[in-house]
N, C-alpha and C positions, 0 to 999 in steps of 0.2 A: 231560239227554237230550231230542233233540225228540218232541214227541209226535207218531205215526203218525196220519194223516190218513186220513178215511173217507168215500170217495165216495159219495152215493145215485143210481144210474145209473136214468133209465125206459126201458125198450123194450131190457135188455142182452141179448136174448135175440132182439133181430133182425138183419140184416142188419148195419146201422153198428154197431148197442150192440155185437155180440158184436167188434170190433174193438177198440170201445174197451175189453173188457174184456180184451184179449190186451193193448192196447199199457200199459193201466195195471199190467196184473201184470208186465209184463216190463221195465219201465221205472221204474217207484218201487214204496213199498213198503208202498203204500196196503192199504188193505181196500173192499170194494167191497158195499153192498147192492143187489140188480137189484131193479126193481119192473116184472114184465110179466106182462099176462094171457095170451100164447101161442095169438092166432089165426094169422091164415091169414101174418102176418108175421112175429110170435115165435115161435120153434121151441129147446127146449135143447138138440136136437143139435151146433147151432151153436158150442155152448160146448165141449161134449164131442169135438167137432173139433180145437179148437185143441190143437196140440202139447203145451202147459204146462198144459193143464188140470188131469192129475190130480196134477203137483208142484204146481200151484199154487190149487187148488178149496178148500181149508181157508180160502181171504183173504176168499172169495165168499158171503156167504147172498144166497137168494133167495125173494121174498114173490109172490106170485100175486093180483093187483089190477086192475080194473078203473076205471083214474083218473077214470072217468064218474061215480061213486060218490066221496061226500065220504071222506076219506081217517079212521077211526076207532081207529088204532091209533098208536104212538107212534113218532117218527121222529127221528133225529140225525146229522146228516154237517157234514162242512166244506164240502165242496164238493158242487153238485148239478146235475147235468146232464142236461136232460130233452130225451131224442131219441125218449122215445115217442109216434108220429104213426099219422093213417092219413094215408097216402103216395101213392096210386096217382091218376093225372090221370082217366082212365076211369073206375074207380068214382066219382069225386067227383062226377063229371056223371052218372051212375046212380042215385046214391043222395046228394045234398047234405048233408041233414041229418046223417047218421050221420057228417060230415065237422064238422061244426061241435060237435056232441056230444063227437067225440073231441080235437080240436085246439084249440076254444077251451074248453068247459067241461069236458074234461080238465086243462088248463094251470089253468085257475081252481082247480080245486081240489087239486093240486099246491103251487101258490103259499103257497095259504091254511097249507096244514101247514106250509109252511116259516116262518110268522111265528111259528110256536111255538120253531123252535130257530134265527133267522136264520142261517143259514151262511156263510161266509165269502165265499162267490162261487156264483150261481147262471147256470149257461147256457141261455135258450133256445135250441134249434138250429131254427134258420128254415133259407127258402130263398130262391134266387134268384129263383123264380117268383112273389114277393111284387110285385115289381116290373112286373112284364107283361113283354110281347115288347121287344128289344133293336134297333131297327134298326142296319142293318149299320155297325159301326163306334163304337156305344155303348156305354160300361161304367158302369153304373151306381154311383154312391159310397155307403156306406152310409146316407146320410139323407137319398138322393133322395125323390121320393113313391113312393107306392104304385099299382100299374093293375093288380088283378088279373086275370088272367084266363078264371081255371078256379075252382070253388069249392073247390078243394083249396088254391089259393093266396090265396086269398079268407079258408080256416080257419086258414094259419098265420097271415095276417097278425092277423086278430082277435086269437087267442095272442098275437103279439109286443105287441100293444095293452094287455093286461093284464098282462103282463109289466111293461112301462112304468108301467100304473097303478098297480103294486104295488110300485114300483120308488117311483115318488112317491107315492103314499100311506102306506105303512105302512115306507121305506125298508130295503128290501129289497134287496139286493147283487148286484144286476143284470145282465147283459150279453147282449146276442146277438148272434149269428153266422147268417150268409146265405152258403151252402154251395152251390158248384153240384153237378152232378151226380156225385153218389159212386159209384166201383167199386169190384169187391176180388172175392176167393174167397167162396163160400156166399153168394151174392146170388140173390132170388128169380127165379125163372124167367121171369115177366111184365116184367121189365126189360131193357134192349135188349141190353147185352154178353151176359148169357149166354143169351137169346133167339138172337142172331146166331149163337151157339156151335153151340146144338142145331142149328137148320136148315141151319147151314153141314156140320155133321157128317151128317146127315142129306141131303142136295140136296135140301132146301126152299125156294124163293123166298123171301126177304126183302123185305119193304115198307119203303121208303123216304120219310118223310116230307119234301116238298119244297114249291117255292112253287105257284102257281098253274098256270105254265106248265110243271110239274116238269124246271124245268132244276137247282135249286140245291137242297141237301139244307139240312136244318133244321141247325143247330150248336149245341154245347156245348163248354164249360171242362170236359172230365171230370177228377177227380181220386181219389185211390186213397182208400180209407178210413185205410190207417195213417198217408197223409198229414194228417186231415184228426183222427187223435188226436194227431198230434204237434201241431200247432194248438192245440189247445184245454188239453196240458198247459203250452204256451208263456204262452198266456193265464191261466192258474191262476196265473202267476208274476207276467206284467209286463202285462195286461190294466188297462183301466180299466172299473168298472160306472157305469151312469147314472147322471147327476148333475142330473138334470132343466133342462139345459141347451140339453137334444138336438142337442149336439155329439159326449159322450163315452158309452163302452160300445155300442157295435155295430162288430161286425168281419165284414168279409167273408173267407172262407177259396175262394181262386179255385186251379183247375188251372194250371200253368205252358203251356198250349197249349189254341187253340184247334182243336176238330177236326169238321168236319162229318161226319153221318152216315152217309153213303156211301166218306166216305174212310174211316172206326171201320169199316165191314164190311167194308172191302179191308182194310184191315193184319189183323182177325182172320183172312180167308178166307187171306192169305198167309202166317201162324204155322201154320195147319193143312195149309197145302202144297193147300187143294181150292181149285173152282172158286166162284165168286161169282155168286149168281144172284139178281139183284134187280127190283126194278120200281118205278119214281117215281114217288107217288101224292101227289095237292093232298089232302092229311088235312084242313089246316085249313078249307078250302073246304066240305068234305063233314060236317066236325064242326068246329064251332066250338069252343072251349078248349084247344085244343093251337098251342102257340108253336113258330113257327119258329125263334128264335133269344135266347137267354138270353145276357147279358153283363156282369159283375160287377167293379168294378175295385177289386183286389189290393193297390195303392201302401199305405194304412195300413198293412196286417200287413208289410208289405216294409221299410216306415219304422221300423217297430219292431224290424226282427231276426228276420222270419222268412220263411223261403221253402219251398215243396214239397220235401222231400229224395228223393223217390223221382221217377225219369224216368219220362214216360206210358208210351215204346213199351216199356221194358222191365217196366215194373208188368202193361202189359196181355198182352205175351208171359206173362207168372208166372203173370195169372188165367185166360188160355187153356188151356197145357199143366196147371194145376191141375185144370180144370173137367172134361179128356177122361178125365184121371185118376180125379174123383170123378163122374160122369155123376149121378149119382144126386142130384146140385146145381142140373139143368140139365133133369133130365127134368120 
């Protein structure tokens, strides 16, 4: 009989974790340990939302930790997937430090525990933003360089650094992934789809981040979060980890569409039948670390056998009419 496999998930209690944690209960037949300390991004409502929660909450423990702290207790999974991040581009340029605390010397001491029971495959989840700004028509391949440009993307890149060096130091079973921007239901309010929601429900003007001359809105690869576990349970199969080659183990997980920002708050404002009231602001001009355009190219994971299974406009209709539904997501 094969033996049932045990994910150590960080951050399962935020926005992405808590998907991963639906798409892993409803898709194998794993056991899942979360490890999230439940600030102002992890929340276990999230968990207690999802449909199969309480058929399926007996698969789950959950530990309450702060990865800033050396990890003092004992740990064991197959696989281990570490999504827990501070995330927000704004705070990072606010507050730096407490961005390097949680992203790289979180990840450091993460790692470290894992040398006690090597798992069979560890992911870091990066992002796109490791890369800097995209000009129009570039997709960056997973081992271009790095230009960061905000200290948020500045923190994951460090993390993915030590990833590596634990990867070749103490061979560690490696991989990471460079994710554009992720959607889905129960996503925090400061983020742009369900920001767009409230104000569109609301007749709030919307700010549009553009160029200089605010003729062009900034763009993104959005992609759904269930897409973005089906991804990663693909990679637990037929993934490669570092091999200190720096060919092999980084995959980028890219949306099937690109969509500028102003076009994302027409198609929301037309699923909700209201009007669209915006206004085209030079962000980057006024604040520097904010990217106009992020661009990530896809062709590996495609070459291997996989591609986005869920369609953007109908993912984003699902997180619209979800979110009018649960307002309480969005306020």
């Amino acid at each position: 009989m094969k033996k049932k496999k045990r994910l150590l998930l960080t951050g399962g209690a935020g926005f992405v974790g808590s998907h991963l944690v639906e798409g892993v209960l409803k898709n194998t037949n794993w056991d899942i340990t979360i490890i999230d300390r439940l600030d102002i991004s992890g929340n276990l409502q999230r968990l207690r939302d999802m449909e199969i929660w309480e058929d399926e909450k007996h698969r789950v423990e959950f530990i309450w930790w702060d990865l800033k702290s050396p990890i003092n207790f004992d740990l064991k999974a197959d696989f281990v997937w570490h999504v827990a991040a501070s995330s927000h581009v704004d705070r990072s340029i606010d507050d730096p430090v407490s961005f390097a605390m949680d992203n790289v010397v979180g990840t450091t001491n993460l790692l470290n525990a894992c040398r006690k029971f090597n798992p069979e495959k560890i992911v870091y989840f990066s992002t796109d933003e490791v890369f800097g700004p995209a000009p129009e028509g570039v997709h960056y391949k997973e081992w271009d360089r790095y230009n960061s440009g905000n200290p948020y993307a500045a923190s994951k890149a460090g993390g993915e650094e030590m990833a590596i060096a634990f990867a070749n130091t103490y061979g560690l079973n490696v991989m990471i992934t460079h994710t554009m921007n992720v959607f889905g239901e129960r996503q925090h309010p400061e983020k742009f789809i369900p920001m767009c929601i409230r104000k569109i429900d609301r007749g709030e003007t919307i700010t549009i981040h553009a160029n200089k001359d605010k003729t062009k809105a900034g763009s993104r690869f959005y992609i759904h979060a269930r897409n973005v576990c089906n991804a990663l349970l693909f990679l637990m199969e037929y993934g490669e980890c570092l091999d200190g080659s720096g060919q092999k183990g980084k995959y980028n997980i890219v949306g099937e569409k690109e969509v500028d920002n102003l076009e994302l708050a027409k198609l929301i404002a037309d699923t909700m039948g209201k009007e669209l009231k915006y206004e085209m602001v030079d962000f980057h001009s006024s604040r520097p670390g904010h990217d106009l355009r992020y661009g990530l190219d896809g062709r590996l994971m495609k070459l291997k056998g996989w591609e986005p299974e869920r369609n953007f406009e109908n993912s984003l209709k699902e997180v619209v009419e979800w979110s009018l539904k649960n307002k309480n997501w969005i306020e």
